[in-house]
C-alpha positions as CSV (number, residue, x, y, z in Angstrom):
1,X,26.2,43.0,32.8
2,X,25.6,39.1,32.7
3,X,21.8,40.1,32.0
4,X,22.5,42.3,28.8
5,X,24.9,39.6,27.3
6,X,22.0,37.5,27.9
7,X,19.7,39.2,26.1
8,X,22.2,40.2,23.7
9,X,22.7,35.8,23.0
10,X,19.3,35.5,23.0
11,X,18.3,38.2,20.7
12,X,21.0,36.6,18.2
13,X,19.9,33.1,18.6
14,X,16.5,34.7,17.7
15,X,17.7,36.3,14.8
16,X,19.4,33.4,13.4
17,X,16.4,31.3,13.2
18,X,15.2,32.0,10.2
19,X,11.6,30.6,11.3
20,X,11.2,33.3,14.2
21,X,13.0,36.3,12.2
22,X,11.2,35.8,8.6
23,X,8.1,37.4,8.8
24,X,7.1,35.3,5.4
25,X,7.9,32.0,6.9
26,X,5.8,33.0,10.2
27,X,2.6,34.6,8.4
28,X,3.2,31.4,5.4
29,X,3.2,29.3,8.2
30,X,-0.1,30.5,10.4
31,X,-2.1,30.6,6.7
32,X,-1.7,27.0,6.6
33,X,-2.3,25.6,9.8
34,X,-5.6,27.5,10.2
35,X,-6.5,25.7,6.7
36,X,-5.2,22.4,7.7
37,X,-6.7,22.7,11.6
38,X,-9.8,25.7,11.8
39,X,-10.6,25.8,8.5
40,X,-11.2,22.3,7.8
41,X,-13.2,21.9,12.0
42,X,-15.5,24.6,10.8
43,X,-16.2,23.5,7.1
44,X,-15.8,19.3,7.2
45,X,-17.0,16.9,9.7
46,X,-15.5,14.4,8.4
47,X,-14.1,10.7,11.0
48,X,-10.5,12.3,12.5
49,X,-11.5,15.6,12.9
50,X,-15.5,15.1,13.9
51,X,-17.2,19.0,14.3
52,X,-20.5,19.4,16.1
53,X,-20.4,22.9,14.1
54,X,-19.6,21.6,11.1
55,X,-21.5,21.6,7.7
56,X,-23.3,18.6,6.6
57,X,-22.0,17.1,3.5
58,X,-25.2,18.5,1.3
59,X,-24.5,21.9,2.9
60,X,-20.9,22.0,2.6
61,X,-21.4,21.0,-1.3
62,X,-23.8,24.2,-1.2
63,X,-21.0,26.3,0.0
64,X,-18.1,25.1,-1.8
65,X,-18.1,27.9,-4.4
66,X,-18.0,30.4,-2.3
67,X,-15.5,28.0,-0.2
68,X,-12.9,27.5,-2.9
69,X,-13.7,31.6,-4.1
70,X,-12.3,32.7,-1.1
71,X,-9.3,29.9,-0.8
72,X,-8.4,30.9,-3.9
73,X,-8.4,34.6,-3.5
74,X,-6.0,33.9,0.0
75,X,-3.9,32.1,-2.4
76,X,-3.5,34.6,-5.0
77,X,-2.9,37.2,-2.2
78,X,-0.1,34.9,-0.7
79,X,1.5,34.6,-3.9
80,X,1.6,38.7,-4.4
81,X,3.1,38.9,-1.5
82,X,5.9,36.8,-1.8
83,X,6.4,38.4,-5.1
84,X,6.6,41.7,-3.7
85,X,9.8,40.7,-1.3
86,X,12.8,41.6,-3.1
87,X,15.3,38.9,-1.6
88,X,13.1,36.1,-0.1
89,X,14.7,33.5,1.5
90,X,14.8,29.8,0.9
91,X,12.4,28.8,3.8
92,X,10.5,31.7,2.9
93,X,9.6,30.2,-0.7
94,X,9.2,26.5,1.0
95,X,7.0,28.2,3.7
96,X,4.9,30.0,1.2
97,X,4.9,27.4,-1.6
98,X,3.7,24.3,0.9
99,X,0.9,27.2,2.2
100,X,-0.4,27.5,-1.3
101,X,-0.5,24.0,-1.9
102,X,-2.2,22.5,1.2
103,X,-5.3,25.7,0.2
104,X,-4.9,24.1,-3.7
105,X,-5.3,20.7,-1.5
106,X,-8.1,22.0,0.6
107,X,-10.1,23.6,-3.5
108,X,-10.0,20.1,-4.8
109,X,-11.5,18.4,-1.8
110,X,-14.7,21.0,-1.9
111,X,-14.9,20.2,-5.4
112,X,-14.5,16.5,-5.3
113,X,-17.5,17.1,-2.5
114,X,-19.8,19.2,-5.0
115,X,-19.0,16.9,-7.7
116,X,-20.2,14.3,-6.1
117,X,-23.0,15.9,-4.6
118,X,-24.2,17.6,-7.9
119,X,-23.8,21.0,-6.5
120,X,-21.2,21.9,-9.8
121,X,-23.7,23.6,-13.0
122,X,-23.4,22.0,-16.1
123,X,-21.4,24.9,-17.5
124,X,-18.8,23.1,-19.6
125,X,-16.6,22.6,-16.5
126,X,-14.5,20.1,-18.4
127,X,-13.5,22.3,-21.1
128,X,-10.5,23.7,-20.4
129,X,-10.1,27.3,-19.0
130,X,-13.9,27.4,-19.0
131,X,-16.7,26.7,-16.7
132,X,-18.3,27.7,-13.6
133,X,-15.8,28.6,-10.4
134,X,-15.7,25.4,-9.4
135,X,-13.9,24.6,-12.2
136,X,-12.1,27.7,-13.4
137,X,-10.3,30.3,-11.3
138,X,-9.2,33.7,-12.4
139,X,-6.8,36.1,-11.0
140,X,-9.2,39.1,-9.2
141,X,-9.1,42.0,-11.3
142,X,-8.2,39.8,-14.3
143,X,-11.9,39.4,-15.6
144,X,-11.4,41.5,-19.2
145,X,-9.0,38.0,-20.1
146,X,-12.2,36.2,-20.7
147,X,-13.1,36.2,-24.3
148,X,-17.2,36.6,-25.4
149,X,-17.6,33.5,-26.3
150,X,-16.3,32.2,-22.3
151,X,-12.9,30.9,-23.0
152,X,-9.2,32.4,-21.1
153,X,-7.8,34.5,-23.7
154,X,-4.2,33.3,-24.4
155,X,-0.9,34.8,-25.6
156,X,2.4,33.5,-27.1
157,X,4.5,32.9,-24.5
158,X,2.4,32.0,-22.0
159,X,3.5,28.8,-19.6
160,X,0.9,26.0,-19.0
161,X,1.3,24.3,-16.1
162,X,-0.7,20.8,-16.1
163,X,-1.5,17.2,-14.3
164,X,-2.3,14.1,-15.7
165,X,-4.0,11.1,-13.8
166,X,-1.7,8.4,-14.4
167,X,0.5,7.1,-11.7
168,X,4.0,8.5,-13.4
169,X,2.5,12.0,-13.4
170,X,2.0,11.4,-9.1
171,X,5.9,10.5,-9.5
172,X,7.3,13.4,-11.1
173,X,5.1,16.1,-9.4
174,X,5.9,14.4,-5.8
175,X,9.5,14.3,-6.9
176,X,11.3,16.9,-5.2
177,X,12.3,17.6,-1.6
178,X,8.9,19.1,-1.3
179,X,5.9,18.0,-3.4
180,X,4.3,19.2,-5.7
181,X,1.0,19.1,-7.9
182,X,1.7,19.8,-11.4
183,X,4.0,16.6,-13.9
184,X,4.2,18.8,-16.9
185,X,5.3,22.2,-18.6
186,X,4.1,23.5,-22.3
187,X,4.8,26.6,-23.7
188,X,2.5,28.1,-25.7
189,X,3.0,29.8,-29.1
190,X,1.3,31.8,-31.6
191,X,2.4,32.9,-35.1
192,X,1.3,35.8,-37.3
193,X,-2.1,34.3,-38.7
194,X,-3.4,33.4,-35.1
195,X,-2.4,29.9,-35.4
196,X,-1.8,28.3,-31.7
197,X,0.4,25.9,-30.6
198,X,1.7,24.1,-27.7
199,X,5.7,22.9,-27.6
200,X,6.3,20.4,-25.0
201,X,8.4,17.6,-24.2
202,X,6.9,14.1,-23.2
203,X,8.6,10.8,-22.3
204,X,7.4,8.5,-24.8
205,X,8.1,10.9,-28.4
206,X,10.8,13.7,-26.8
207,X,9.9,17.5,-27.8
208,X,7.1,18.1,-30.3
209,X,5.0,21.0,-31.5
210,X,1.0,20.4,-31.9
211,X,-1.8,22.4,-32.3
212,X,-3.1,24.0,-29.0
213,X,-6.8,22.5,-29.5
214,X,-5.5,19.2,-29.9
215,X,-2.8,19.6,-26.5
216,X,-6.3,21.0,-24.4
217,X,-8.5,18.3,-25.7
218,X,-6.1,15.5,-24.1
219,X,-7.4,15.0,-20.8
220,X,-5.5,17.2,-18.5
221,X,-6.5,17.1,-14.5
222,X,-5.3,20.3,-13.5
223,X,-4.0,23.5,-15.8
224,X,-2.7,26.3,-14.4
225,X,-1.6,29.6,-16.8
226,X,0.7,31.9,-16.0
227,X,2.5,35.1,-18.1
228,X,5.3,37.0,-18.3
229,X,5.2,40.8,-18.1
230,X,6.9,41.5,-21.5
231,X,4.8,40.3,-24.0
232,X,7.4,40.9,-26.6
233,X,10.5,39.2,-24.7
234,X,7.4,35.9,-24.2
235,X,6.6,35.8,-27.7
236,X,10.5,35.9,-28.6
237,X,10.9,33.0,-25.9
238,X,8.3,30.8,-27.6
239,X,9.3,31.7,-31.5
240,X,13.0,30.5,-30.5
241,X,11.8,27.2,-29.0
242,X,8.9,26.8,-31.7
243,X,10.9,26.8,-34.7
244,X,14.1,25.2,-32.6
245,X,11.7,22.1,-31.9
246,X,9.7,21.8,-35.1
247,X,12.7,21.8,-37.0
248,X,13.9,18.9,-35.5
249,X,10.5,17.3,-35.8
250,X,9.7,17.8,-39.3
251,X,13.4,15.9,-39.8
252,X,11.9,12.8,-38.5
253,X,14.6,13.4,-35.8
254,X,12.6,14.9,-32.2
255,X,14.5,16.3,-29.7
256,X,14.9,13.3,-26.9
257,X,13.7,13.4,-23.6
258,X,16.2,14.1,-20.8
259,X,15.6,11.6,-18.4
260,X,18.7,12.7,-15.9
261,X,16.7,15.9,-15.9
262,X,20.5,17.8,-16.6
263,X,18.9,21.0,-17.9
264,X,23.1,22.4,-18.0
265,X,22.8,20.9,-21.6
266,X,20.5,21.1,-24.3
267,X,20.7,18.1,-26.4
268,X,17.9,16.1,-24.7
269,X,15.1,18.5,-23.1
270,X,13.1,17.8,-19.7
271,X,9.6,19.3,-20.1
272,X,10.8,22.4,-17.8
273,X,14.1,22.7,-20.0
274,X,11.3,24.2,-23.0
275,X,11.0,26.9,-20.8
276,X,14.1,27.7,-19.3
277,X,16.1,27.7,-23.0
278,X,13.2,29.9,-24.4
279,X,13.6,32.4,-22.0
280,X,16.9,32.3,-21.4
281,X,17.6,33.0,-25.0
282,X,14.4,35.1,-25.2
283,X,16.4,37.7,-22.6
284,X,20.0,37.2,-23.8
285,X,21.3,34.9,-21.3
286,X,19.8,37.1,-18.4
287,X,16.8,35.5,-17.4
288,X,17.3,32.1,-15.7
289,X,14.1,29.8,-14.6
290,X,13.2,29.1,-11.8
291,X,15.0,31.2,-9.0
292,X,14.2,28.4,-6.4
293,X,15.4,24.9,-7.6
294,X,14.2,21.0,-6.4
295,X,16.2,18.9,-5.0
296,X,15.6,15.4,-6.1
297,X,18.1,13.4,-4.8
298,X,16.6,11.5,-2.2
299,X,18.1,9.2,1.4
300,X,17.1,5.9,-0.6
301,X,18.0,7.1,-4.5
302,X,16.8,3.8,-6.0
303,X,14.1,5.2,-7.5
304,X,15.6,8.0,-9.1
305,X,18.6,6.0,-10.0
306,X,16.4,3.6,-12.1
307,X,14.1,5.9,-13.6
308,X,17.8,7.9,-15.1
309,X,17.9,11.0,-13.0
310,X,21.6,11.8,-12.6
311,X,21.0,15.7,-11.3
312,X,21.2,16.1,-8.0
313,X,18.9,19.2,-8.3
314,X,16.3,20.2,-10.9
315,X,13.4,22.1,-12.6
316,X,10.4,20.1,-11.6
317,X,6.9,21.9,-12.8
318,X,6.1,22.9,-9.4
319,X,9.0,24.9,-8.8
320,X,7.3,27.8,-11.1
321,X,4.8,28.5,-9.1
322,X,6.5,31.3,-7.3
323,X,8.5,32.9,-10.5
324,X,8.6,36.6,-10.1
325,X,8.7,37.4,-13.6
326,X,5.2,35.8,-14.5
327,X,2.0,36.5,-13.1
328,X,-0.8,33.5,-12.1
329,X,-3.0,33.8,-13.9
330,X,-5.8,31.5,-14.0
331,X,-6.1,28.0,-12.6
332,X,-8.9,25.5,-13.8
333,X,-9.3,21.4,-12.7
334,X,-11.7,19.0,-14.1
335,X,-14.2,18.3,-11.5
336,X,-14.6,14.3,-11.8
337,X,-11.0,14.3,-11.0
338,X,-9.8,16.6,-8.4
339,X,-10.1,14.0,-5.5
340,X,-8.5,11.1,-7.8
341,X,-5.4,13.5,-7.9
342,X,-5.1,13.9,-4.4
343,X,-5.3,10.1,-4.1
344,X,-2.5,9.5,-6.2
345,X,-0.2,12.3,-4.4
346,X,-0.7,10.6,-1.1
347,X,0.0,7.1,-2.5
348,X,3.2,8.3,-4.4
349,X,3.9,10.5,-1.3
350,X,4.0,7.3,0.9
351,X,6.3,5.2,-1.6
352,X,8.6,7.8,-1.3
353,X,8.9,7.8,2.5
354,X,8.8,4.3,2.6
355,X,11.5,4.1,0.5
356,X,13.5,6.5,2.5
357,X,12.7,5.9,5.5
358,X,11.7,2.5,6.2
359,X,14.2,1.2,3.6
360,X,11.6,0.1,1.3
361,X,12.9,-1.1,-2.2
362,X,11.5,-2.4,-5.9
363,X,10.9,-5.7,-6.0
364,X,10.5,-6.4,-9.5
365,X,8.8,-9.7,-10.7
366,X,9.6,-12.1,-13.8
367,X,6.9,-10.7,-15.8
368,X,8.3,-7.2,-15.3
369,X,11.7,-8.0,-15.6
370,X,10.4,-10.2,-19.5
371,X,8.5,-7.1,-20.0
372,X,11.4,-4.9,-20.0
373,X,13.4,-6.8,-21.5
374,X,11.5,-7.4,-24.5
375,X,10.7,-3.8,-24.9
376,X,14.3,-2.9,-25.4
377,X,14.6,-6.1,-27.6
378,X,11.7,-5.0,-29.6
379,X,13.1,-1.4,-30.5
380,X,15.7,-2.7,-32.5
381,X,13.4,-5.1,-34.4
382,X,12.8,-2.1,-37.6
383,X,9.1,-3.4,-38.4
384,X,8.5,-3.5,-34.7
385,X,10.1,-0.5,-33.9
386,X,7.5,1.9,-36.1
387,X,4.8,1.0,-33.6
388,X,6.9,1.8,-30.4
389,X,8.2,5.2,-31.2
390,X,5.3,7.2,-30.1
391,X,5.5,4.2,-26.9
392,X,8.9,3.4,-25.9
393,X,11.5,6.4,-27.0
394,X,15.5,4.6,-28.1
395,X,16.7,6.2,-25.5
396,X,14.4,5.5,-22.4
397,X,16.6,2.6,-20.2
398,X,15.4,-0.9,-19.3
399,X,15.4,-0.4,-16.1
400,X,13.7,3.2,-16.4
401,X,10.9,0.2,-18.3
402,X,11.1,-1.7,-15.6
403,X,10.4,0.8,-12.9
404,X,7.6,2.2,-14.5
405,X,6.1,-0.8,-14.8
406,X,6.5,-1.7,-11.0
407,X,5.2,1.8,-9.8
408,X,1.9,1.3,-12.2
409,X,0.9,-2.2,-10.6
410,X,1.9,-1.0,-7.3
411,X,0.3,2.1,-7.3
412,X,-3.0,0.5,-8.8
413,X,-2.9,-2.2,-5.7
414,X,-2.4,0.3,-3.0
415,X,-5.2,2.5,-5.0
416,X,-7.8,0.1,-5.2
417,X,-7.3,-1.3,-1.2
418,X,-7.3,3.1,-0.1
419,X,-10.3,3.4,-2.2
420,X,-12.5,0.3,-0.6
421,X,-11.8,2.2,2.6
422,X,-12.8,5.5,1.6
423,X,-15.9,4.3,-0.1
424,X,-17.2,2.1,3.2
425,X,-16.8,6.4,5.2
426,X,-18.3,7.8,2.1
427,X,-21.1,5.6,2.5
428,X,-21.4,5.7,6.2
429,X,-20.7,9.4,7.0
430,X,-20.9,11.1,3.2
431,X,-17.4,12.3,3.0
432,X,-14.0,11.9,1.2
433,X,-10.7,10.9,3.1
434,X,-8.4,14.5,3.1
435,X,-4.6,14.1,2.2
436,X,-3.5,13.7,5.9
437,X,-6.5,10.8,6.4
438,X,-5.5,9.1,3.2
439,X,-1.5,9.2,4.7
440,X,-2.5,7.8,7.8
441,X,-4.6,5.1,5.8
442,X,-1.6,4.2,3.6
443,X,0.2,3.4,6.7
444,X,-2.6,1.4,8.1
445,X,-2.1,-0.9,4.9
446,X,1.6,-0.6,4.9
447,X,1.6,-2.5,8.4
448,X,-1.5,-4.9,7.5
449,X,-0.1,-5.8,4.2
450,X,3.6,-6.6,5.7
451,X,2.7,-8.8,8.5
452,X,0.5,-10.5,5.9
453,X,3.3,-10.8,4.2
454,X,5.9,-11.6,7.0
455,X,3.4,-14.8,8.0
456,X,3.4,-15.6,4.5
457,X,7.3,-15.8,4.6
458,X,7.1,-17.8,7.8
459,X,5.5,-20.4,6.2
460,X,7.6,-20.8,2.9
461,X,4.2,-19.1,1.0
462,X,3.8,-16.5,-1.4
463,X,0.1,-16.2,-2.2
464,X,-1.1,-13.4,-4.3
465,X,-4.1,-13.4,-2.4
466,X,-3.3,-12.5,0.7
467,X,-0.1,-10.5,0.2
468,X,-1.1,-7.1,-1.4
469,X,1.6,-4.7,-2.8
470,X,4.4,-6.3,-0.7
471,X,4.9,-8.3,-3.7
472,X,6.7,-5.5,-5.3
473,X,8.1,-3.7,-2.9
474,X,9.6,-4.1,0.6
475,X,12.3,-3.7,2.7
476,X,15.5,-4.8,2.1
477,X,15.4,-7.0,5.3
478,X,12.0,-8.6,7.0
């Protein structure tokens, strides 16, 4: 009797655990730690992992299109089958979206390879949704979407995921409880004559509508394309939000951008809030992006505080990625960049957790605090103003000024000491740092730069010098 209620309290213990009774969280799970353990032994030999099997780093640039090829294929199987689960669980979408992120993670460093190896054809890679495989990845089965002339046919409606390389793009996409890769959502529209457009919302000017060409042609990292399965209800989504946000913008009077990110509301508009009221409307009130939400409130919510975000959850980019409604279609990167991208996640990545769990904080200095303050100043000056409103939108804070400009030259400091160390291996052993490396690197200089810092402090110094990004940003206490 004793042993059956045993079993029976182990069986529900078992079952409870939504790690050991989620076959999705389980199979999520294995995918990624064979990438981020066998994967990477057999493929890179790079200092930290080391590999007599391994591939040199000329033959690994050799390999990488079939490499990323069969990555990406893993991670557009992955993605089908989380689709296909009618009731997925929370762990289960966390599980599966962190799976397909470390294999996105594991793409860009075979391409940051080949790139630097010349292994990548000179087939337009950095046009977007064109290019060889290294730069441009299609759904299988999907190849009739490629026009003649070798560009992704598009449709109104569709939802353009996308990166930038600046430092505030690193901080919105590794916003949320768990990290992501893509700062930016546009929505894609096209009227009766053909004409294409993209409506989006950005920080400095609010929500705008501009020709497609001119959105493509702007220096995007990473794009990623994905459709919904009614292309009436898409084209209805995008119409609504087209002539909603042009209307506005031929006024003279853009929507603003919402920096609390409080997508309840529609009078300022978040990037992701294009999409959500387009659909939303688009399906009567029945369709409501995305199903899985981010938090982005964090232990330390300094950072979030200054910057304006009020929400406690939100749409960040990255939590589209698994929307049932849409398919994936495509993915493209620029070459040249995929690497730099990386960089910047595992430098914003590290603020973050130094922030929350080290009790790291801003340290803003007189030229940022006069900088911010004259910015604000300046807006009301009228003459002055007509130069800042594609720069510094009315409604952007001083101290969402301020932060900005304390994440730039901290970010740029941290950058430039992670890349000296990267370049001194590339030399040596002819390979890139990974994410995990880099982390484990930004720590190094963490602890190097504070008691730097810390002997600085003991003598009654403070010289620029010596003291690296400690400067602006520390802990509240030495």
């Amino acid at each position: 009797m004793k042993t059956k209620l045993l079993h029976a309290l182990i069986f529900s213990i078992w079952m409870a655990s939504p790690s050991m009774a989620d076959p999705c969280v389980t199979e999520a799970r294995a995918l990624r730690k064979s990438y981020e353990t066998e994967t990477f032994r057999q493929t890179i030999s790079y200092p930290g992992i080391g590999d007599a099997k391994a591939l040199s780093p000329q033959e690994l640039a050799k390999q990488s299109k079939a490499l990323i090829a069969q990555s990406w294929k893993k991670r557009s199987e992955l993605r089908s089958q989380f689709i296909d689960l009618k009731n997925p669980s929370r762990e289960c979408a966390d599980e599966t979206a962190l799976t397909a992120r470390t294999l996105r993670e594991y793409e860009d460093y075979l391409t940051a390879i080949a790139e630097h190896y010349k292994s990548i054809p000179d087939e337009n890679v950095n046009a977007v949704f064109q290019g060889g495989s290294a730069a441009l990845l299609l759904k299988p089965g999907k190849e009739g979407e490629i026009a003649p002339e070798g560009k992704l046919k598009l449709r109104s409606g569709d939802v353009v995921l996308s990166r930038g390389n600046a430092f505030t793009s690193a901080t919105i996409a590794r916003m949320g409880e768990n990290p992501g890769q893509f700062s930016h959502m546009t929505l894609i529209y096209i009227d009766e004559q053909g004409q294409e457009f993209a409506i989006e919302a950005h920080i400095e000017i609010g929500s705008v509508v501009s020709p497609l060409k001119k959105y493509l042609s702007d220096g995007k990292s990473r794009i990623a394309l994905f459709r919904h399965r009614d292309p009436i209800l898409a084209h209805q989504a995008a119409k609504l939000m087209f002539e909603r946000v042009s209307q506005r913008q031929n006024a003279g009077s853009n929507i603003p951008y919402d920096f609390k990110m409080d997508d309840s509301e529609e009078s300022n508009l978040f990037c992701t809030e294009i999409i959500r009221w387009g659909y939303w409307y688009a399906s009567n009130q029945t369709l409501r992006v995305p199903r899985f939400r981010s938090s982005v409130q964090h232990k330390n919510p300094e950072l979030v505080d200054e910057i304006g975000i009020t929400a406690k959850d939100g749409f960040l980019p990255a939590d589209f990625e698994l929307e049932p409604e849409f398919e994936m279609l495509a993915e493209w990167r620029r070459p040249e960049r995929a690497h730099l991208i990386t960089l910047n996640d595992a430098i914003l990545s590290s603020i973050y957790a130094w922030m929350d769990d080290l009790g790291y904080s801003m340290k803003p200095t007189l030229t940022h605090e006069v900088l911010s303050t004259l910015g604000v100043v300046a807006r009301k000056i009228p003459y002055i103003k007509g130069f800042l409103d594609e720069k510094m939108p009315e409604n952007m804070s001083r101290s969402t000024l301020r932060v900005i400009s304390v994440l730039n030259d901290l970010s740029r400091i941290i950058a430039q000491e992670l890349l000296l160390r990267e370049n001194r291996v590339l030399g040596e052993e002819g390979y890139f740092f990974n994410y995990r490396e880099m982390r484990a690197q930004l720590e190094q200089i963490r602890i190097e730069d504070r008691n730097v810092y810390l002997k600085n402090l003991s003598l009654n110094a403070n010289d620029p010098d010596l003291i690296n990004f400690h400067r602006f940003m520390r802990p509240h206490s030495p």
